[in-house]
Every structure is written in C-alpha cells, then in structure tokens.
C-alpha positions in Angstrom: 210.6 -151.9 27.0 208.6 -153.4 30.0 210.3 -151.6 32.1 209.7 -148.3 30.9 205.8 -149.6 30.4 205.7 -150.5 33.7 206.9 -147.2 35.2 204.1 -145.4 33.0 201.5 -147.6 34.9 202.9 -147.2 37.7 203.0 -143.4 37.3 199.6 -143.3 35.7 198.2 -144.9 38.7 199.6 -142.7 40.9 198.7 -139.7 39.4 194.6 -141.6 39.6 194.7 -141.9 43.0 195.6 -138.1 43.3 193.1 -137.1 41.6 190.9 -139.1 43.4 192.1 -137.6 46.9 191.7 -134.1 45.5 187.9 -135.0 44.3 187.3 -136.0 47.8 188.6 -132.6 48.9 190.1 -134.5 51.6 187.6 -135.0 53.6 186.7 -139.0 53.3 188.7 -140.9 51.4 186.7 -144.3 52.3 184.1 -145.1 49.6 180.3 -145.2 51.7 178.4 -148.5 51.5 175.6 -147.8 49.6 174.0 -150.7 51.9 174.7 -149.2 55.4 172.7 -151.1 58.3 170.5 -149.2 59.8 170.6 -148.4 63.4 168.7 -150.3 66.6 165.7 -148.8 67.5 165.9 -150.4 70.6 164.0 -153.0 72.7 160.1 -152.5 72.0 160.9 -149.6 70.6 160.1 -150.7 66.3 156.1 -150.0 66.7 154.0 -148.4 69.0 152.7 -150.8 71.6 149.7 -148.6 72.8 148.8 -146.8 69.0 145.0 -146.3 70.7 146.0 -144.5 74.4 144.1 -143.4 77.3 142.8 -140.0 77.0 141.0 -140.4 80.5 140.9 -137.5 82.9 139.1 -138.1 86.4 136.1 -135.7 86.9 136.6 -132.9 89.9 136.0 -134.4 93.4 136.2 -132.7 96.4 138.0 -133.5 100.3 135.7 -136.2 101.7 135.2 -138.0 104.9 133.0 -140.9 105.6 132.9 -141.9 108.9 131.5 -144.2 111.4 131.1 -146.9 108.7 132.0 -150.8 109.1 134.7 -150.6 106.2 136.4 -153.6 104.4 139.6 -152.3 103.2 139.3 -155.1 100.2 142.9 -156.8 101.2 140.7 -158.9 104.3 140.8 -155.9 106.8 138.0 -155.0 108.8 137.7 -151.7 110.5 134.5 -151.3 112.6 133.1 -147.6 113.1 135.8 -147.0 110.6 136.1 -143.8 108.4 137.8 -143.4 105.0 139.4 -140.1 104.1 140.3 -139.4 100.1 140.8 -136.0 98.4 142.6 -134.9 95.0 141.7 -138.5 93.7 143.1 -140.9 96.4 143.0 -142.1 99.6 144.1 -140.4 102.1 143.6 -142.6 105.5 141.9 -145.0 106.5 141.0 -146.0 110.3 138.7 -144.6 113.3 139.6 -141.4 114.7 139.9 -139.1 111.4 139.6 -135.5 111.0 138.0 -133.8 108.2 140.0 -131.0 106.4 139.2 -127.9 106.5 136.3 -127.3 103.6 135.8 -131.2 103.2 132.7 -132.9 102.8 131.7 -134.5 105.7 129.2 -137.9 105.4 127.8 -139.9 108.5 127.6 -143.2 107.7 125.7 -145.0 110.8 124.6 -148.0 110.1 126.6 -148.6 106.7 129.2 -149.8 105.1 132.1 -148.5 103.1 134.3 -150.9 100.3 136.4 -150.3 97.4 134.9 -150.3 94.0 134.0 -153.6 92.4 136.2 -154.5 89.7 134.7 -157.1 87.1 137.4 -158.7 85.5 135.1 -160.6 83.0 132.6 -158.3 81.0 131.3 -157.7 77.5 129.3 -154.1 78.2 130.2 -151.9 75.1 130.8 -154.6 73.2 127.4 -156.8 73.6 125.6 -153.4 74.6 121.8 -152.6 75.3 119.5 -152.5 73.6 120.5 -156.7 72.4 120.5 -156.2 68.5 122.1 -157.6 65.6 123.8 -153.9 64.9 125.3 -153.6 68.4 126.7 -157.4 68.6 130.8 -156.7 68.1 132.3 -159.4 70.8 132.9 -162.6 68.9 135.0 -162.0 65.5 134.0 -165.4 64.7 135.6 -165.5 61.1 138.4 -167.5 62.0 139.8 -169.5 64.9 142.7 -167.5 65.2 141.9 -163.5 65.8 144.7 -162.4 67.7 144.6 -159.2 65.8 141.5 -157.8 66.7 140.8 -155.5 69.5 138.1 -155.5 71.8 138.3 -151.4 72.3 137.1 -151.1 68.7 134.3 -152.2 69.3 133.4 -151.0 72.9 130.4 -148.6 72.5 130.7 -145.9 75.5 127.1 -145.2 75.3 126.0 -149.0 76.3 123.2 -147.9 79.3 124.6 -151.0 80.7 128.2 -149.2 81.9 125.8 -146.6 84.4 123.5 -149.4 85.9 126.7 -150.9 86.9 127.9 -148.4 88.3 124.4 -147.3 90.0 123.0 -150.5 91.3 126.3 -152.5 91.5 129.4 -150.8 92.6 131.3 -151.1 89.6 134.0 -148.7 89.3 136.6 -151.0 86.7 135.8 -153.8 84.1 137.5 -155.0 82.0 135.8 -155.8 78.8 136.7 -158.9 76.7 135.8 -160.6 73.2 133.7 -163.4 73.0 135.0 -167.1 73.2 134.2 -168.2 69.6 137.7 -168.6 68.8 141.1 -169.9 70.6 142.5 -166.6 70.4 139.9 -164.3 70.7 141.8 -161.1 70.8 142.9 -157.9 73.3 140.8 -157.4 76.2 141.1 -153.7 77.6 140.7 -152.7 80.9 137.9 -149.4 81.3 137.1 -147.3 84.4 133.3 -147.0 84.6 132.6 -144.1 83.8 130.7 -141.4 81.1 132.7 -140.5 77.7 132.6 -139.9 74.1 135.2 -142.0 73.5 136.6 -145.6 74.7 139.8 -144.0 75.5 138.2 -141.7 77.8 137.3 -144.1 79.6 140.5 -146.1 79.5 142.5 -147.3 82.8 145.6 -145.2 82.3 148.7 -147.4 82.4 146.6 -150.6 82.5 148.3 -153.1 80.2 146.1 -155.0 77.9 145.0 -159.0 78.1 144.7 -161.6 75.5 141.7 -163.3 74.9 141.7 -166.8 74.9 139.6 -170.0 74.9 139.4 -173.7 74.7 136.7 -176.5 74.9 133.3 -176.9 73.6 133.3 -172.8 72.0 135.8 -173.0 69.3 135.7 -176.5 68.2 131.8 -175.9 67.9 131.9 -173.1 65.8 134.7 -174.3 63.6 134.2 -177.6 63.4 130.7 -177.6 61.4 132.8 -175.8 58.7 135.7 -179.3 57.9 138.2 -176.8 59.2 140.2 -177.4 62.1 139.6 -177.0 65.3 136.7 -179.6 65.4 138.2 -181.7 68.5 139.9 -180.9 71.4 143.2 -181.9 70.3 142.3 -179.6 67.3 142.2 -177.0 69.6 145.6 -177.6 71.4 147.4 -178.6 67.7 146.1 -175.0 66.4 146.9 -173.3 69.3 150.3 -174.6 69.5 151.0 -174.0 65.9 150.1 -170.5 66.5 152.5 -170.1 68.8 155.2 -171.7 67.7 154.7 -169.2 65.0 154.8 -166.5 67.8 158.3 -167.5 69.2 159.9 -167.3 65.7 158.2 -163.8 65.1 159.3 -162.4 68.3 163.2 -163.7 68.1 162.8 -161.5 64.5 161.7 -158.1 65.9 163.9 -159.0 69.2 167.1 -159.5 66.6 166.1 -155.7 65.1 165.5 -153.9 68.0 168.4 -155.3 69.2 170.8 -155.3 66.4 169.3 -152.8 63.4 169.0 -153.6 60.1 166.1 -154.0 57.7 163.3 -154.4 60.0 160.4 -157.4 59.8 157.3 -157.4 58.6 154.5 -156.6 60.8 151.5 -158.7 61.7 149.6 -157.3 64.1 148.2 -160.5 65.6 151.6 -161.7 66.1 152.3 -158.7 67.4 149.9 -159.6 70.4 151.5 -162.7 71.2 154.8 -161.8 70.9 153.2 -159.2 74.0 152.2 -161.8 75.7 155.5 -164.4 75.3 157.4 -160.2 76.5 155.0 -160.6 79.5 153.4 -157.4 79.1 150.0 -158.8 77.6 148.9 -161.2 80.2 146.7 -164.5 78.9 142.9 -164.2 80.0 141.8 -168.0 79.4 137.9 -169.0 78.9 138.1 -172.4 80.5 135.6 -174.6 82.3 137.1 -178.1 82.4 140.2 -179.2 85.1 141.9 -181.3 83.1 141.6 -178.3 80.3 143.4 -176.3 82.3 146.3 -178.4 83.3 146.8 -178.7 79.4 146.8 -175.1 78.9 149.1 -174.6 81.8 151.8 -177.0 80.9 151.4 -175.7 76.7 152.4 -172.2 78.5 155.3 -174.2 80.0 156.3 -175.0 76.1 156.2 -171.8 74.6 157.5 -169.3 77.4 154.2 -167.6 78.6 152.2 -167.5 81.7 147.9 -167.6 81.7 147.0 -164.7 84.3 143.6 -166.5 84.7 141.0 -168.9 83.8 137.6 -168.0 83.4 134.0 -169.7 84.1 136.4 -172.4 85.4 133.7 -174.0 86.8 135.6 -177.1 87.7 138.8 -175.2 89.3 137.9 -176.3 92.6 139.5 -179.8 91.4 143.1 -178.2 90.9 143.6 -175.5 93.5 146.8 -176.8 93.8 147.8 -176.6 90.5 146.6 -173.0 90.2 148.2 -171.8 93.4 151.7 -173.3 92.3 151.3 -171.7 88.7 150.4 -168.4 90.1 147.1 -168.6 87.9 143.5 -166.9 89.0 140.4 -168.3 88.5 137.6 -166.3 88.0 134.1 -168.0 88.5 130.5 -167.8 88.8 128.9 -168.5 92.7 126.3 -171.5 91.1 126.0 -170.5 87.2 127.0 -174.1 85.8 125.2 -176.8 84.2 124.0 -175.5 80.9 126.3 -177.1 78.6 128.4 -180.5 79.3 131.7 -178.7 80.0 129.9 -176.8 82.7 128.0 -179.9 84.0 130.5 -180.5 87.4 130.2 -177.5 88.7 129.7 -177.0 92.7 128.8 -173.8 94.7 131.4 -174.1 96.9 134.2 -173.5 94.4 135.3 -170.3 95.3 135.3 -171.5 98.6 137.7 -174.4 97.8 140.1 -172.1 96.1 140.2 -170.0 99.0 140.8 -172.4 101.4 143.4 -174.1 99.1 145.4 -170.5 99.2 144.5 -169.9 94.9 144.0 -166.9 93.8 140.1 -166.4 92.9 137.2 -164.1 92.0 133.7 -163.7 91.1 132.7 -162.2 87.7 130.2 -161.5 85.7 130.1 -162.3 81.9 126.7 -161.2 82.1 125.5 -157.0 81.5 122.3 -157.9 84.6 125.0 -159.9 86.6 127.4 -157.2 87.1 124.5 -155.5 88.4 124.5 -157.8 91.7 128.5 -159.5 91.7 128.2 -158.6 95.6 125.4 -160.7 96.2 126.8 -163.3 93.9 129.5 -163.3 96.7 127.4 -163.8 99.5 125.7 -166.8 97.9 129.5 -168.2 97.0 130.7 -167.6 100.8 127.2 -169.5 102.2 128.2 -172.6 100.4 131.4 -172.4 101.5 130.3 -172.1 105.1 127.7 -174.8 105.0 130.5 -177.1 103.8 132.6 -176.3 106.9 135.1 -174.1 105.5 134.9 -170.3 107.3 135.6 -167.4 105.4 135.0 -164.2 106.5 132.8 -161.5 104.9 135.7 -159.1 104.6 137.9 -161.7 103.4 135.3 -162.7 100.7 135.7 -159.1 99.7 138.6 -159.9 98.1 137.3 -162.1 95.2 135.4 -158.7 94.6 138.0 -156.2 94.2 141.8 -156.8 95.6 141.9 -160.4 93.5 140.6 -158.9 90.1 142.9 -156.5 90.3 145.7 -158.4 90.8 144.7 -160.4 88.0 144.7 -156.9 85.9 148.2 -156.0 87.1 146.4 -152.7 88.6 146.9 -153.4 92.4 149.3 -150.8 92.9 146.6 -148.2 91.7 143.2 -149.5 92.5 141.3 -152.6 94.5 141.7 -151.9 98.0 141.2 -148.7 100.2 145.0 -148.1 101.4 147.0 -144.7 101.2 147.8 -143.0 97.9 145.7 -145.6 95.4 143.0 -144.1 93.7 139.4 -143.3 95.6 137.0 -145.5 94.0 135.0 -146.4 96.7 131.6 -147.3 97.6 129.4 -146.5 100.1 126.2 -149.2 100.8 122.9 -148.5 102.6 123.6 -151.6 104.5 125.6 -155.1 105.1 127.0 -155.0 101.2 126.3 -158.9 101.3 122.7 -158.5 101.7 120.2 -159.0 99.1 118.7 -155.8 100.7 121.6 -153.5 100.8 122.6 -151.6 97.8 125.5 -148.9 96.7 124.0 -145.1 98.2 127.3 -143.4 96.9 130.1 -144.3 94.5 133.3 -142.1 94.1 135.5 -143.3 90.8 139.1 -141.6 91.7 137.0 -139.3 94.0 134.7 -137.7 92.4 130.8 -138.3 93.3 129.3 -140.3 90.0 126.7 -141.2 91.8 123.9 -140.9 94.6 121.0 -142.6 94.9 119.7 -139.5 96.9 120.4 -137.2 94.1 118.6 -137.6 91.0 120.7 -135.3 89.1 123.8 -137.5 90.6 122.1 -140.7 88.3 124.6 -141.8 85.2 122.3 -141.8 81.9 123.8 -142.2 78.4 123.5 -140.1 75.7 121.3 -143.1 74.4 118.9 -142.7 76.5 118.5 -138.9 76.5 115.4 -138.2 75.6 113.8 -142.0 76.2 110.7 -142.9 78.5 112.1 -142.7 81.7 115.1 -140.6 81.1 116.9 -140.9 84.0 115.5 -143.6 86.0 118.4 -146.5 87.3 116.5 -149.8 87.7 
C-alpha cells in the first residue's frame, strides 16, 4: 500500500511540474522576484545637481583692437604700449605689435589703461537690491541657524539698478552674489556675469559651480541666541555646525551606496543635498570670518569632516595666519581699511592684504557693499599704499591680482575668465587713466566681447527696466 501511494505522488508531481513548464510556454521557467533591485543610476546621477541652469547667451560683439594701452594682464604681467586683441567672445592676443583684422574695430588708447574685468567675489546686488526696502530685502533667511537649503538665485532680482552702476562706474564684469551671514550655513551662493536680463539664469556664469554660504562669530550666535536656542556662544556655533555635518557624511555615504549599488533610493533633503556637494568637492565653502583664531577652528573642523573652505571673508584679522592659509590652500577676501565697527572686527590693519601677499596666501579685495563695488579698484590702491608705507613692495600690476585673477580662482572660473590670456573670455576694461587713481574711471567695458558700455555713448549706458521711465532715466552716477 505505501508503495503504490508513493508512486501516485510521485507521478502526480511529475505530471505538476509539466504542467507548469507548459504554462510557461517554455520560455522562463525561473519564478521573477516580485522585489527585484533596481538598477544604479550612477555616481551623481539620482537628482539633478543644477535643476535651475544657465540660460545665458553673450550679446554680439564685434573684432576689436585696443592698442597703445599700459595693459595689466591680471596674472602680474605688465605690457607697456600694449594692445589687446579679442573677437567672437575671447581674447585673441595680447602684446605690442598687433594687427587689426580686416573689418575690426580699431580703438587708440594713448594715455590709458587696459585690465580684465573686476570680479567681486563677495556681493549681495539682487538680493539686497535698490531702492533699500523691506520688500526687496531676500539675503538673510534668518529663520533658523541652519539654511543649507536655500538658494541665493531665488532671490536675486536682475532689475537691481545696482548690477549696471557696477558695471558703468566700476569695471565689474562677474560677482558672485551671496546670502547674508545670519546663520552658520547660510546657503548657495551663485556666481552671475554682470550683465542685463529678464531672468537670473540669463545672467548666470555658465559652468560656474555654486558656493556654500557660511558663517561663524558674532552674526549667528547674535541672532540666535536672544531666542534660548542654540547657537548663543561660540562653541554653540562649532557644536551646531559639527552636528550638521556629521549629519552630512551619513547622508552622503546613503545616496553614494545608491548611485553606486541600486536599490530603493534615499530620501531627499535638499539642504543635505548641499553639503553632501560640498563634502563631493563640487560646492566649494565661502566662510564669513573675521577672527584668526576662528578661522584656524574652522579649518581644522574641515580636517574632521572631509571638506575644504575655498575662502574666508571680511577676515579682517587674516594677516595673523598667512601661513596657515597658504598651507590650507584657503583665500581670504578682505576689505582695504573697513574694520572696527563691531568687536570681532576691532584688530583689523590696512596692511592686511599686503601681509598676505607678501606671505605667498592667496587674497582679494571685495565688496559686500552695492556703493563699494562701485570703487573695489581704488579700494586696492588704498590696500597697496599701506602695504608700501610698511616696507613691503608690491607692484600695481601685481595688486591687480586681488582684483580679478585671485577671485576667480577662488570661483574655480580661472580657466574661463580673470586675466587677459588667449582663448578666455573678453571681459575687459578699458580706463581713462592709471586704474589705481581716484581720478581714473572705466571709459569701455566688454563682458565676453561685446561693448556694454561707453561712457562716450549715452545710448551705450546699462539702465534697468526699473528705472525706465524714472527722473533721470539713463544717467550712471
């Protein structure tokens, strides 16, 4: 009796799994996984890093040469009845003995000078814009201590009059506009050429990568600290900031692991998203910092968590640790003799950018100001007297630097813009005289060749749509 049971099952079975085959028609006789992983998107690849890009086109130049200028070439040259040639958008050459194209525009230049654009590395135009009211004041999203997530392009109004008068009156032909420094993490900075759009991504640096906002000392722990929240020392400062990215690092190794490996993919959080940018090295840290001993702190935190700070800014006391800087690869950018006005800014010295110079760091001069930007050329000259009365020499073309080659290597844009070399773009500026000289003043400016403005040419004049129509429509003062 068992046996004959057990060749039934045995049959019975059989004839099952026949079935089965013939329901498959063959074709797969594997059951699927009804959880299959799915696939690697690939490094970077799980969201869009640049959801918001540059829609900029350069306006129409023409085949220019300027000749028998003094030129500074922005990298420390100096090129006495010099001549720059540019056309379709870059420079062509640069030296004394040029010819012109055929069909070129031809400018004589006796008596001036020729530099590349000025690139302000610390401004808040568009975001703090003109006319000062309550309704235009977007730089400081000062609801929390930690805003990674906001973006200072959402808030950049292209219409701010204050974008032309830096162009007009100060040579300005990049800036890269910041939030405020109410918060440790103030959020992305974006990078802007200056020049007339609708939109902010019209006027966005194509390719430029984006900075993160940061700050410590007296601004965050003021603004919190009235409010029994942390940070209101400090050491609140570093313990939140550390926090946060120690928070950072985990989120990262999560979307690393999926891009990497598939599966279900994380949830988003678009501050972390950010900092994970910056801990990838594609987001570079732009640090509000005034103190030395600040900054050393910051420096070695960045050790900690795996990132690097680009620059510090206002670093009024950065003169202290040159050294430091230089071996950390870390900018400062500073005022010429803007210090004193709150304790953190009390020990600052007019030689500073001097110091850093002569210590081999990399520095800069910038504005933070929307009349500043207006003059950051004469905000040099006053930086580079100090120096010399203290006995260190720099000259004027190699104080040129802090003006346009240093900022841009702070921007990561170097390879494209800063200096007047062969194949970068033509943003260049031609002055009435000695550019250091409270008399002299930009005549021409070119952004990527094309004439934006010429103080000859009234129709040549930048003027917003805001002002359209306004007393004095027109008029650059």
């Amino acid at each position: 009796m068992a046996g004959r049971v057990s060749r039934g099952l045995v049959a019975a079975v059989a004839g099952a799994v026949a079935l089965s085959a013939c329901a498959t028609d063959g074709k797969d006789d594997k059951p699927k996984s009804a959880s299959a992983k799915a696939p690697a998107p690939g490094r970077n690849k799980g969201y869009a890093h640049d959801p918001f890009p540059s829609t900029y086109h350069a306006y129409p130049g023409v085949p220019t040469l300027v000749r028998n200028v003094t030129v500074y070439d922005g990298e420390g040259g100096r090129i006495e009845r010099g001549a720059v040639l540019f056309a379709g958008g870059k420079v062509v050459a640069v030296g004394q003995t040029l010819e012109a194209p055929a069909g070129a525009t031809v400018i004589d230049g006796t008596g001036k000078w020729v530099t590349p654009g000025i690139i302000d590395i610390h401004s808040h135009l568009g975001d703090y814009p003109s006319p000062q009211v309550e309704a235009l004041s977007d730089g400081n999203e000062a609801t929390d201590p930690v805003t990674a997530d906001v973006w200072a392009e959402h808030s950049v109004w292209p219409q701010d009059p204050g974008f032309g008068r830096a162009l007009a009156n100060g040579g300005v032909t990049t800036l890269q506009i910041l939030p405020g420094s109410a918060n440790l993490f103030g959020g992305r900075s974006v990078v802007l050429k200056n020049v007339y759009a609708r939109t902010m991504q019209g006027m966005k640096f194509p390719g430029a990568g984006y900075g993160l906002k940061m700050a410590c000392g007296e601004n965050p722990k003021r603004v919190y600290g009235g409010k029994n929240r942390k940070p209101s020392t400090r050491m609140g400062n570093v313990a939140v900031d550390r926090a946060t990215w120690a928070k950072a690092v985990a989120y990262k190794r999560k979307w690393d692991k999926y891009e990497d490996s598939g599966g279900d993919a994380p949830d988003r959080d678009i501050a972390m998203d950010t900092l994970r940018g910056v801990l990838a090295g594609e987001i570079r840290v732009q640090n509000h910092c005034y103190r030395a001993d600040e900054m050393a702190v910051v420096m070695d935190m960045a050790k900690e968590f795996g990132y690097k700070v680009t620059a510090f800014h206002h670093a009024v006391e950065a003169y202290k640790i040159g050294d430091l800087l230089k071996q950390n690869d870390t900018c400062a950018a500073v005022w010429a003799d803007w210090y004193g006005f709150k304790m953190e800014s009390y020990d600052g010295i007019g030689e500073n950018l001097a110091l850093l110079q002569k210590e081999g760091a990399c520095a800069m001069i910038h504005s933070d100001d929307e009349n500043g930007i207006q003059r950051l050329n004469q905000e040099v000259a006053k930086a580079l007297a100090s120096g010399r009365r203290a006995g260190i020499a720099i000259t004027d073309e190699a104080a040129w630097e802090w003006l346009s080659f240093n900022p841009a290597k702070a921007l990561g844009i170097a390879d494209r813009t800063g200096s007047l070399k062969p194949g970068k773009m033509a943003d260049v500026v031609l002055w009435n005289g000695n550019p250091l000289s409270v008399y002299s003043r930009p005549e021409k400016v070119w952004v990527d060749g094309a004439l934006l403005y010429d103080a000859n040419d009234p129709k040549r004049r930048p003027v917003s749509d805001f002002e359209l129509g306004q007393p004095g429509e027109g008029d650059v003062k």
